[in-house]
Biopython code that builds the backbone (N, CA, C, O; Angstrom):
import numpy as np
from Bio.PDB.StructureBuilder import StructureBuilder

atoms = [
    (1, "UNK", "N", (125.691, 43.148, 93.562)),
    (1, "UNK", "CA", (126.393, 41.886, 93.646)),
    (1, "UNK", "C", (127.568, 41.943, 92.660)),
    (1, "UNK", "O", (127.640, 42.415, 91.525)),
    (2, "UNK", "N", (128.414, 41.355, 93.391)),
    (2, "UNK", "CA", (129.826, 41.849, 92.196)),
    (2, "UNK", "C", (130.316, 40.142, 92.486)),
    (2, "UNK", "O", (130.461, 39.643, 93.601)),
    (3, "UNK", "N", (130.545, 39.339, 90.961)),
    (3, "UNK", "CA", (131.644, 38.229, 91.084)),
    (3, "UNK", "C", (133.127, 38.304, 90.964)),
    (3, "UNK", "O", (133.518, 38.494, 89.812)),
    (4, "UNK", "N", (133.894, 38.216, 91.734)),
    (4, "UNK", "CA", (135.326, 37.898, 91.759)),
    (4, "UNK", "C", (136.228, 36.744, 91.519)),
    (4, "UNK", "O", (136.003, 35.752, 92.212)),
    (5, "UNK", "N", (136.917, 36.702, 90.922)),
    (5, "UNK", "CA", (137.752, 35.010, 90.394)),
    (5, "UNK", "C", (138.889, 35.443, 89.995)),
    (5, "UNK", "O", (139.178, 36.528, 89.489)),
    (6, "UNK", "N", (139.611, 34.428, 90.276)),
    (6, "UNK", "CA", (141.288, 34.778, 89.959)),
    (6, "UNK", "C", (141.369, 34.889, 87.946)),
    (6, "UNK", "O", (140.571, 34.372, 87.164)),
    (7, "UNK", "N", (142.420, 35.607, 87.657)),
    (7, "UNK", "CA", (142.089, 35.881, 86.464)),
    (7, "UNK", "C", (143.270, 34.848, 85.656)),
    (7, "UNK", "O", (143.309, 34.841, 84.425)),
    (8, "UNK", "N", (144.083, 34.108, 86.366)),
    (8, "UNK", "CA", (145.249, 33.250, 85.911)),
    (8, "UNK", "C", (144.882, 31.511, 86.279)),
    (8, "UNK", "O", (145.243, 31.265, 87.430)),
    (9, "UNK", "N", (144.498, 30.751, 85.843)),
    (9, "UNK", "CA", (143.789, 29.093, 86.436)),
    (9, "UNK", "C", (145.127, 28.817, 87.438)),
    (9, "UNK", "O", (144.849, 27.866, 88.169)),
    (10, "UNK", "N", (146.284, 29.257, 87.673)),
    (10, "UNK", "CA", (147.362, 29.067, 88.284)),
    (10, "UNK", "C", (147.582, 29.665, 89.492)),
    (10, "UNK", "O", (148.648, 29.473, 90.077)),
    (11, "UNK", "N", (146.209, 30.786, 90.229)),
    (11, "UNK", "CA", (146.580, 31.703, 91.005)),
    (11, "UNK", "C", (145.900, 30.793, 91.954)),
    (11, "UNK", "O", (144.963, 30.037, 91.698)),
    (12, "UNK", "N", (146.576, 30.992, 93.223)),
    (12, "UNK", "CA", (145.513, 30.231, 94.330)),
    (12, "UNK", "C", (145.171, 31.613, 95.514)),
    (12, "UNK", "O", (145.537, 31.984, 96.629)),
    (13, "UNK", "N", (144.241, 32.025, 94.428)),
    (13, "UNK", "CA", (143.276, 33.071, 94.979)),
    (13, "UNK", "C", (141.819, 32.796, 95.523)),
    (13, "UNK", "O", (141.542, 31.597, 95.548)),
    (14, "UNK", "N", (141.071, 33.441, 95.855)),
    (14, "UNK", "CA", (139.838, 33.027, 95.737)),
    (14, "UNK", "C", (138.709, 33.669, 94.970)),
    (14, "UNK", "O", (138.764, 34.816, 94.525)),
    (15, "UNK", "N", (137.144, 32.425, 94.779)),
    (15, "UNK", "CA", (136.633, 33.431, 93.938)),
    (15, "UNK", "C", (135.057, 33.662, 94.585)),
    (15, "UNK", "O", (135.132, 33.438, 95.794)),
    (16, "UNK", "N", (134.058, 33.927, 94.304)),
    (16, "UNK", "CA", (133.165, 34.359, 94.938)),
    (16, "UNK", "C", (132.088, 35.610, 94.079)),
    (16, "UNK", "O", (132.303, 36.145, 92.992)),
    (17, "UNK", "N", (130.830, 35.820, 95.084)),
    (17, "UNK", "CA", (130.350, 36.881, 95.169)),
    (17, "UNK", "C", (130.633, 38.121, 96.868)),
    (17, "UNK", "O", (130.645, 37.808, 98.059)),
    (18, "UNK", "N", (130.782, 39.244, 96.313)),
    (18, "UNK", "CA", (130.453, 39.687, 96.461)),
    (18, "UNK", "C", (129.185, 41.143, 96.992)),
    (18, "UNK", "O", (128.953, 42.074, 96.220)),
    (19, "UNK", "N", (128.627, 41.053, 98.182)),
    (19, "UNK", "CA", (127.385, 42.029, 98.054)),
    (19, "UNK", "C", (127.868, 43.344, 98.755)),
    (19, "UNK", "O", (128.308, 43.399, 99.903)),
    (20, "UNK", "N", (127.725, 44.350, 97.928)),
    (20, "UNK", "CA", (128.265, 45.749, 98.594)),
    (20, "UNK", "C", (126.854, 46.670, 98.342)),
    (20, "UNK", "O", (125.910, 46.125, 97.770)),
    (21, "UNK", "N", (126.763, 47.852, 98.719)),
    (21, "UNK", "CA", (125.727, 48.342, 99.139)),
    (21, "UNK", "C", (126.420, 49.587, 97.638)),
    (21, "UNK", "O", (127.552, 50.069, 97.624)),
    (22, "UNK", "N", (125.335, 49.816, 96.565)),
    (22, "UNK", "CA", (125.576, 51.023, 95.859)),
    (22, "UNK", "C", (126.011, 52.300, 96.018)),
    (22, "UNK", "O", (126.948, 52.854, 95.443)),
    (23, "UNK", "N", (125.044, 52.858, 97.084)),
    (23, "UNK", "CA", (125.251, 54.034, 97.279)),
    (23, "UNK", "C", (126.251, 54.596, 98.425)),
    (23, "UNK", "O", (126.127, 55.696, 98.963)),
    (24, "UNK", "N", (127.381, 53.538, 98.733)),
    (24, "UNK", "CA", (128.099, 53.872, 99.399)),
    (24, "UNK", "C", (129.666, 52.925, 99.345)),
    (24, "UNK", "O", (130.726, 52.947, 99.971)),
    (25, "UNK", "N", (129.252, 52.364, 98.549)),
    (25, "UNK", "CA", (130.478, 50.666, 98.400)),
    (25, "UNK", "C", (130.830, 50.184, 99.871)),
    (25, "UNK", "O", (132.032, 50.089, 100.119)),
    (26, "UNK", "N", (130.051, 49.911, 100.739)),
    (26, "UNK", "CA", (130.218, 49.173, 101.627)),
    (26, "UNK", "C", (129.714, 47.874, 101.715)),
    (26, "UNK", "O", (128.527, 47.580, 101.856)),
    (27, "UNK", "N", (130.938, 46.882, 101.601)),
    (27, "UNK", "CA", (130.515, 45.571, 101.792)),
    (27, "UNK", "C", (129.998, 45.359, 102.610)),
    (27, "UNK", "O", (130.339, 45.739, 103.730)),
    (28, "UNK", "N", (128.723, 44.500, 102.305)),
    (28, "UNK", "CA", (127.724, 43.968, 103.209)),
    (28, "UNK", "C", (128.212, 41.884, 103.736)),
    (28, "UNK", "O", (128.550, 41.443, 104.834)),
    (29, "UNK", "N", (128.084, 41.384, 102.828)),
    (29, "UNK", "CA", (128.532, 39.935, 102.764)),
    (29, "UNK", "C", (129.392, 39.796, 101.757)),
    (29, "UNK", "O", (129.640, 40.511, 100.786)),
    (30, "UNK", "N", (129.901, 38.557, 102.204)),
    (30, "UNK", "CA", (131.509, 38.135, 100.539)),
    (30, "UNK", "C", (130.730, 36.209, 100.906)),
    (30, "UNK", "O", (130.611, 35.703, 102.022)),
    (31, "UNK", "N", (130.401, 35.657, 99.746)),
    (31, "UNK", "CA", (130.695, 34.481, 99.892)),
    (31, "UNK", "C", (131.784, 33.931, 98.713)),
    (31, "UNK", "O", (132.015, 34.498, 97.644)),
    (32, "UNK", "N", (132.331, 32.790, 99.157)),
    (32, "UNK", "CA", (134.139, 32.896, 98.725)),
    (32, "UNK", "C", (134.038, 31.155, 98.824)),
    (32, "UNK", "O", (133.232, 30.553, 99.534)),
    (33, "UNK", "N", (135.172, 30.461, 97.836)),
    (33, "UNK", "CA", (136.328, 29.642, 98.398)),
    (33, "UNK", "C", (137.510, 29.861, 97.434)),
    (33, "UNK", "O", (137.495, 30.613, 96.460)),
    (34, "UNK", "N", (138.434, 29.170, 97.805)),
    (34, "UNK", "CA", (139.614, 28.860, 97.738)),
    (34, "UNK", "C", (139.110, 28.530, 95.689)),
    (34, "UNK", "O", (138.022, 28.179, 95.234)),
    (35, "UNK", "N", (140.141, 28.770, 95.106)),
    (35, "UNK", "CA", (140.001, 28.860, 93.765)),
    (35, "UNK", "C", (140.630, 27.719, 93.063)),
    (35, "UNK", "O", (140.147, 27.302, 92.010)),
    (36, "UNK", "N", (141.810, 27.130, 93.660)),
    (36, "UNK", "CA", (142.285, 25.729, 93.390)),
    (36, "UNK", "C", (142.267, 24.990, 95.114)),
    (36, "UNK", "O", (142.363, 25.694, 96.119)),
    (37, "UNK", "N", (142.159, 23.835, 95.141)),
    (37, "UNK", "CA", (141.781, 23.126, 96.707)),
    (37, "UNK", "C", (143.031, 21.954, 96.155)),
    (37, "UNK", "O", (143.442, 21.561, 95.063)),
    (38, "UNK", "N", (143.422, 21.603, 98.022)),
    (38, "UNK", "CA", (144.247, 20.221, 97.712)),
    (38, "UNK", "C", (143.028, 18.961, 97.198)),
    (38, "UNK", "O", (141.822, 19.204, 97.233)),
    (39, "UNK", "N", (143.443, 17.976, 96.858)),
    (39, "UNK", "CA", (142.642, 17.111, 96.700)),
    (39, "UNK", "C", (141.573, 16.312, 97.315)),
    (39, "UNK", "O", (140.521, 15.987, 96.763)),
    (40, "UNK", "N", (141.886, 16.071, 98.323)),
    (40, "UNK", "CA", (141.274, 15.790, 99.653)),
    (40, "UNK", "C", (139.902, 17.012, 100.037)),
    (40, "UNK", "O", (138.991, 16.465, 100.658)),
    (41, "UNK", "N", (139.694, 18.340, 99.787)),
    (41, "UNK", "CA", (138.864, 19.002, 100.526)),
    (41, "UNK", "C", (137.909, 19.145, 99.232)),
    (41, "UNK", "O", (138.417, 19.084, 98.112)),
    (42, "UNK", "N", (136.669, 19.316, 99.377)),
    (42, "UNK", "CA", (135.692, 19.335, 98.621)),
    (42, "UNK", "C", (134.669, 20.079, 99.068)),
    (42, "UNK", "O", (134.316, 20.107, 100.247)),
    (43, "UNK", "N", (134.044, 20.839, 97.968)),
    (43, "UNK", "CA", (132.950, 21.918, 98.287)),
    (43, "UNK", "C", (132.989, 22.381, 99.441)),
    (43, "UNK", "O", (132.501, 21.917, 100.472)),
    (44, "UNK", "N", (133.728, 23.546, 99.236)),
    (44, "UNK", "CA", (134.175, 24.639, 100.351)),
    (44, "UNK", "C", (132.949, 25.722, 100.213)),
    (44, "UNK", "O", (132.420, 26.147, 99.185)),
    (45, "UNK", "N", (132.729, 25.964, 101.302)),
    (45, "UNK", "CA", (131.799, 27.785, 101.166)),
    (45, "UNK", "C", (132.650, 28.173, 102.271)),
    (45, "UNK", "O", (133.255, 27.520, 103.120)),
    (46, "UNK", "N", (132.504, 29.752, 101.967)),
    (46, "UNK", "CA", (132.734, 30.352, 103.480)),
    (46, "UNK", "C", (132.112, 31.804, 103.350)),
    (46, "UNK", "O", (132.343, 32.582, 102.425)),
    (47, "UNK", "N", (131.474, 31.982, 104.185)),
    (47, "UNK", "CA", (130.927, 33.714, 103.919)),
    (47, "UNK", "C", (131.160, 34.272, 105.464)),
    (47, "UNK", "O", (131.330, 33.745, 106.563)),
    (48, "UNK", "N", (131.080, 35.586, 104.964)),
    (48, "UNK", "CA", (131.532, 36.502, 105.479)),
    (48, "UNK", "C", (130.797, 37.813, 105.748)),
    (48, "UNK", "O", (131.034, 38.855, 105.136)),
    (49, "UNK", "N", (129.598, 37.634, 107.018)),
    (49, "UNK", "CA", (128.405, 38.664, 106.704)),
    (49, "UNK", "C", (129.436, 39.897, 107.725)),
    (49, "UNK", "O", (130.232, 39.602, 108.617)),
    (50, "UNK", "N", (128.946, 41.809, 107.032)),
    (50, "UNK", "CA", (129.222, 42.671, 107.806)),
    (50, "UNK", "C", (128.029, 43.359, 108.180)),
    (50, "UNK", "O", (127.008, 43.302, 107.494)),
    (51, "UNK", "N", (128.138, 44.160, 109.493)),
    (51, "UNK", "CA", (127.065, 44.726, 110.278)),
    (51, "UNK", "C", (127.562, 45.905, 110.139)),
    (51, "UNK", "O", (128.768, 46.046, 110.341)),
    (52, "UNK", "N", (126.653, 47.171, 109.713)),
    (52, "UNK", "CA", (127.510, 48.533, 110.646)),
    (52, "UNK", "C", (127.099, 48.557, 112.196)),
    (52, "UNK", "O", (126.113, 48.252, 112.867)),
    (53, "UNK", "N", (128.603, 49.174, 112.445)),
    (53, "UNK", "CA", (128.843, 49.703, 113.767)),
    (53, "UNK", "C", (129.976, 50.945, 113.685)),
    (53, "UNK", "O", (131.107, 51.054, 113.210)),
    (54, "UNK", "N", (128.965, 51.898, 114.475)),
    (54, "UNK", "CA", (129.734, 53.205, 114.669)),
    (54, "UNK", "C", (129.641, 54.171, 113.515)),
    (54, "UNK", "O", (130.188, 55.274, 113.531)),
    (55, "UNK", "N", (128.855, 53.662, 112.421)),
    (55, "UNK", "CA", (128.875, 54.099, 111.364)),
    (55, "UNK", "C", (129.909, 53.491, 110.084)),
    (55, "UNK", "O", (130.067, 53.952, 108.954)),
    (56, "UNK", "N", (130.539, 52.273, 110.732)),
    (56, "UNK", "CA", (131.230, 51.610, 109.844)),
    (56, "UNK", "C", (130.646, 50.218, 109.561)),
    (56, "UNK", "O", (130.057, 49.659, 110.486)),
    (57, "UNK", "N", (130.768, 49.512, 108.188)),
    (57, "UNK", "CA", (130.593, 48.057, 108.228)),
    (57, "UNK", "C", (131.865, 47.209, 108.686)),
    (57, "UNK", "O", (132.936, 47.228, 108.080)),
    (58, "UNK", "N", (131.602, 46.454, 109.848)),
    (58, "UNK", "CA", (132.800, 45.534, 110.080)),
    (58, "UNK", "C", (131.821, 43.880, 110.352)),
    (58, "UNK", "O", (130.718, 43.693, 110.865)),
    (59, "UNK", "N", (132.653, 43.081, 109.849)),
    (59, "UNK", "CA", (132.834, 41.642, 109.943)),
    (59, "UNK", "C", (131.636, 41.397, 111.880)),
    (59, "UNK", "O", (131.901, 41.756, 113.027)),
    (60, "UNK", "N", (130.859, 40.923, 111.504)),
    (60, "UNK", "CA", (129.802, 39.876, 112.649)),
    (60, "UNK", "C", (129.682, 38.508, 112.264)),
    (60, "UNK", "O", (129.331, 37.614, 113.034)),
    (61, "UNK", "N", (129.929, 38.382, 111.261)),
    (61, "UNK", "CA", (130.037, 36.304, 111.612)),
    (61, "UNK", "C", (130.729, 35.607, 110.134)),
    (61, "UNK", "O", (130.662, 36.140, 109.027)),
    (62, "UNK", "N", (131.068, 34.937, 110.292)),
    (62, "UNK", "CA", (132.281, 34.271, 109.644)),
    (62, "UNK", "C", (131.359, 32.772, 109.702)),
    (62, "UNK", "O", (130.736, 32.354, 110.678)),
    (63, "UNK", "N", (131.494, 32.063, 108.230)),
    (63, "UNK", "CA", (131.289, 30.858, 108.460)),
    (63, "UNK", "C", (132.048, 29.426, 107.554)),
    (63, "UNK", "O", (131.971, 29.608, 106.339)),
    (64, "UNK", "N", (132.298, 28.943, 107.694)),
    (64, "UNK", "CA", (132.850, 27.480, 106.546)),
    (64, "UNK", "C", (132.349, 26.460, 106.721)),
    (64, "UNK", "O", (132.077, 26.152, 107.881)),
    (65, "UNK", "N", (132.078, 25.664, 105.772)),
    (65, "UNK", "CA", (131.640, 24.629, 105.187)),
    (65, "UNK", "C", (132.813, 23.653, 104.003)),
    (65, "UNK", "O", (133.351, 24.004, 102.953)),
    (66, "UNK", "N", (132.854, 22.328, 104.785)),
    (66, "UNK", "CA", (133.793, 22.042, 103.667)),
    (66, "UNK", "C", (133.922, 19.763, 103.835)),
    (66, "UNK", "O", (134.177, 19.080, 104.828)),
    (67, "UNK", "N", (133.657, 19.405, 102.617)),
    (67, "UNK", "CA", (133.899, 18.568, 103.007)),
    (67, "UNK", "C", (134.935, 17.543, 102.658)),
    (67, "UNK", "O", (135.020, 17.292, 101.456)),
    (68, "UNK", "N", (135.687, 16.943, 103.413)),
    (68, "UNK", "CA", (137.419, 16.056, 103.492)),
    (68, "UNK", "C", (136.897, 14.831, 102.802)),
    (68, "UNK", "O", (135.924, 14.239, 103.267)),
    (69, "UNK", "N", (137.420, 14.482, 101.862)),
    (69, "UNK", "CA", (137.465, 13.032, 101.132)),
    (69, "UNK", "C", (138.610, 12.460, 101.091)),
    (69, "UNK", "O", (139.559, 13.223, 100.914)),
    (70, "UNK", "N", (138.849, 11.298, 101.203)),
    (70, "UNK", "CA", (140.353, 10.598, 100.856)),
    (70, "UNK", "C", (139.785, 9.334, 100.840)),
    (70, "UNK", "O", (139.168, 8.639, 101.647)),
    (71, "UNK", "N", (140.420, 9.163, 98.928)),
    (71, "UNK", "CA", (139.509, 7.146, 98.748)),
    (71, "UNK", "C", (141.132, 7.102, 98.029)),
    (71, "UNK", "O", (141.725, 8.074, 97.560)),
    (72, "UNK", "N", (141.692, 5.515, 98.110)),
    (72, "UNK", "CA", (142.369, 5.334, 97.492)),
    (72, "UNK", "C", (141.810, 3.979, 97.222)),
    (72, "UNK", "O", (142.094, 3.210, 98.141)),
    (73, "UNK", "N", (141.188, 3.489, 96.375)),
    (73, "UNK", "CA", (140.558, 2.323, 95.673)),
    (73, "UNK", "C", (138.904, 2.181, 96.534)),
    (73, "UNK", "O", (137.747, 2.263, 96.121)),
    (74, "UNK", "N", (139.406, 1.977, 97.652)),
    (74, "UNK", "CA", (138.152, 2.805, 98.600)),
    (74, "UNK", "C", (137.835, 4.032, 99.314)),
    (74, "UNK", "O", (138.641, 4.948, 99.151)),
    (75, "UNK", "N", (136.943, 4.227, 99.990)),
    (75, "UNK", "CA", (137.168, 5.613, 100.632)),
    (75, "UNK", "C", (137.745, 5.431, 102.057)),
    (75, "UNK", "O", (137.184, 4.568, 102.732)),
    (76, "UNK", "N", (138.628, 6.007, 102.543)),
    (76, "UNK", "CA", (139.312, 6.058, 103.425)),
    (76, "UNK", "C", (138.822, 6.947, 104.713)),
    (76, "UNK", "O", (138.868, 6.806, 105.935)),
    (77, "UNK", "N", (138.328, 7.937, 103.801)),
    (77, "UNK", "CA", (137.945, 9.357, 104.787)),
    (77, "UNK", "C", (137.008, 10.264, 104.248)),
    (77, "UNK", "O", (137.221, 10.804, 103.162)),
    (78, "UNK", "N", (136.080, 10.461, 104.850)),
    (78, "UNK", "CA", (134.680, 11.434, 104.526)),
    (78, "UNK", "C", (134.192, 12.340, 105.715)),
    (78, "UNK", "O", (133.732, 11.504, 106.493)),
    (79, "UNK", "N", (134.091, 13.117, 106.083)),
    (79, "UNK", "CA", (133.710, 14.461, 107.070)),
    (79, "UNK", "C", (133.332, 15.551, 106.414)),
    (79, "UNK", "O", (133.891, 16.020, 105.423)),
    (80, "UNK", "N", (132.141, 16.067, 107.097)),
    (80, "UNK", "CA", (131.949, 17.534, 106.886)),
    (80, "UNK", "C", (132.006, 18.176, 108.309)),
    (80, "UNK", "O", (131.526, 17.855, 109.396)),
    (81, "UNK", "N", (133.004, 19.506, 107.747)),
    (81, "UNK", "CA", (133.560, 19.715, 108.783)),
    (81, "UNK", "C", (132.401, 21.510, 108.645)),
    (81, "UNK", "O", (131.963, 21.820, 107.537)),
    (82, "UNK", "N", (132.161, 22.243, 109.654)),
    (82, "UNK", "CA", (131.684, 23.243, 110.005)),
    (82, "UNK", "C", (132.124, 23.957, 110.935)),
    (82, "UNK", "O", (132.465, 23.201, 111.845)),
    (83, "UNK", "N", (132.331, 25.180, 111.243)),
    (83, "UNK", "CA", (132.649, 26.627, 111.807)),
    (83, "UNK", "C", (132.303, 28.088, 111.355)),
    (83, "UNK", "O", (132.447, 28.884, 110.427)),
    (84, "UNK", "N", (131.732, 27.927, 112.651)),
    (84, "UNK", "CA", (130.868, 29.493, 112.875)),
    (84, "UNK", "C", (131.589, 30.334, 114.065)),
    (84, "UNK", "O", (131.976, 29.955, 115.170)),
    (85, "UNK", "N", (131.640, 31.804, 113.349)),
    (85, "UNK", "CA", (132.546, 32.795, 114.800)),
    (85, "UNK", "C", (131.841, 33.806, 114.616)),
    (85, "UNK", "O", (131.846, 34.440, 113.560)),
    (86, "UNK", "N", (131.305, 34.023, 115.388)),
    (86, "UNK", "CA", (130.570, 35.197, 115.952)),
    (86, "UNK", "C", (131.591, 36.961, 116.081)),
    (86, "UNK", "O", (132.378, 36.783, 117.011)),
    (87, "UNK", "N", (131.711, 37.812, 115.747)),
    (87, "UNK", "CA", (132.237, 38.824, 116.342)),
    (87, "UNK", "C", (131.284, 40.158, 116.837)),
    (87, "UNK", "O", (130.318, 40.666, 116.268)),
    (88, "UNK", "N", (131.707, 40.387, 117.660)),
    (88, "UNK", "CA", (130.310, 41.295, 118.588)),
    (88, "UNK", "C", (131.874, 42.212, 119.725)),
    (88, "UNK", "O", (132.966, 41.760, 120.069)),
    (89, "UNK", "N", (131.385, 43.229, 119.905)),
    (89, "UNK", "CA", (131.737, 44.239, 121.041)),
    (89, "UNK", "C", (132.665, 45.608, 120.729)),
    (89, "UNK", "O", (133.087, 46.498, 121.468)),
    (90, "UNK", "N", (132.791, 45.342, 119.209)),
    (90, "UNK", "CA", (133.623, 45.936, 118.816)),
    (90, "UNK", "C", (133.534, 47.653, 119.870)),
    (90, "UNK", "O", (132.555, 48.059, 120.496)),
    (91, "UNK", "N", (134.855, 48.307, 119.738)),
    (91, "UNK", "CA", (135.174, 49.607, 120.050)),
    (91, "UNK", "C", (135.934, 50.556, 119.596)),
    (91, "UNK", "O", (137.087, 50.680, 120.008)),
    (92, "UNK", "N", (135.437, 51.316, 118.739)),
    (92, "UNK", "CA", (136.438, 51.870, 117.934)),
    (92, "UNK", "C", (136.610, 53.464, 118.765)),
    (92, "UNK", "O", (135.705, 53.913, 119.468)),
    (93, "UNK", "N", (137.742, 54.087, 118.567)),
    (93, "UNK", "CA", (138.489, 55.040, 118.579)),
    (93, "UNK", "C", (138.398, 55.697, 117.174)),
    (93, "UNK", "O", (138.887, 55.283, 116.122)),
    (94, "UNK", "N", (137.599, 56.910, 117.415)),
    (94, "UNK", "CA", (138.111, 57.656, 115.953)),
    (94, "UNK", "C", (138.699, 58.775, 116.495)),
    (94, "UNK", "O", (138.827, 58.908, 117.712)),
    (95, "UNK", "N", (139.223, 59.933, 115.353)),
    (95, "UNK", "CA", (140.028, 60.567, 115.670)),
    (95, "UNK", "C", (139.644, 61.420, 115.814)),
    (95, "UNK", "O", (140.473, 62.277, 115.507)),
    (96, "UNK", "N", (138.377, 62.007, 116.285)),
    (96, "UNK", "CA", (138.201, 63.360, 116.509)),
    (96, "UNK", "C", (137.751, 62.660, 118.657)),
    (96, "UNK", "O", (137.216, 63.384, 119.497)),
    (97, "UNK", "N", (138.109, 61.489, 118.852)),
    (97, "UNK", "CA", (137.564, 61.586, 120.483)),
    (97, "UNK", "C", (139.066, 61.698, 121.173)),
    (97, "UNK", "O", (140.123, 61.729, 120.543)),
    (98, "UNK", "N", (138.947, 61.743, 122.335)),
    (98, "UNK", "CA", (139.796, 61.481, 123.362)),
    (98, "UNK", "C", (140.555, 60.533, 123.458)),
    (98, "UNK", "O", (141.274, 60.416, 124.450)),
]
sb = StructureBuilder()
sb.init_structure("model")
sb.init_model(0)
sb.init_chain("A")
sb.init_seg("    ")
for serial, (resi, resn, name, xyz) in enumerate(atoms, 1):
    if name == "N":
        sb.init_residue(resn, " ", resi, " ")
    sb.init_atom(name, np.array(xyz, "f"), 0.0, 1.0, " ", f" {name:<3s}", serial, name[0])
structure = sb.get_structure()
């Protein structure tokens, strides 16, 4: 497990863990958000699980979590918003085929 964070409070990077596999540094999952947010969005997640395929790890599902506030003396606006993407079929070309 490796943590990542912007190293400047001014960078609008993101920060997170990290899970990579030792004996090979292949990322397995990243969970992440946004390191400074506009005001309005609140408690962000988003992860990022990988599968091997072909002998490589690539990206199978993507997810966010996040929820929208806007009060100006009251609250105006509250949602939690969610998205999930699936990736599946991949086909890779390496360079020793046809």
């Amino acid at each position: 497990m490796i943590k990542f964070f912007p190293t400047r409070a001014d960078d609008r990077h993101l920060r997170g863990l990290g899970y990579v596999r030792a004996e090979s540094y292949d990322v397995m999952r990243l969970e992440f958000s946004p390191a400074q947010l506009p005001f309005v969005i609140r408690n962000t997640q988003m992860i990022l699980d990988y599968q091997p395929v072909q002998g490589f790890w690539l990206p199978c599902r993507f997810s966010m979590k996040m929820d929208l506030r806007l009060k100006v003396f009251k609250e105006l606006l509250h949602r939690r918003l969610e998205i999930e993407d699936v990736y599946s079929g991949y086909r890779l070309k390496l360079n020793n085929e046809p």
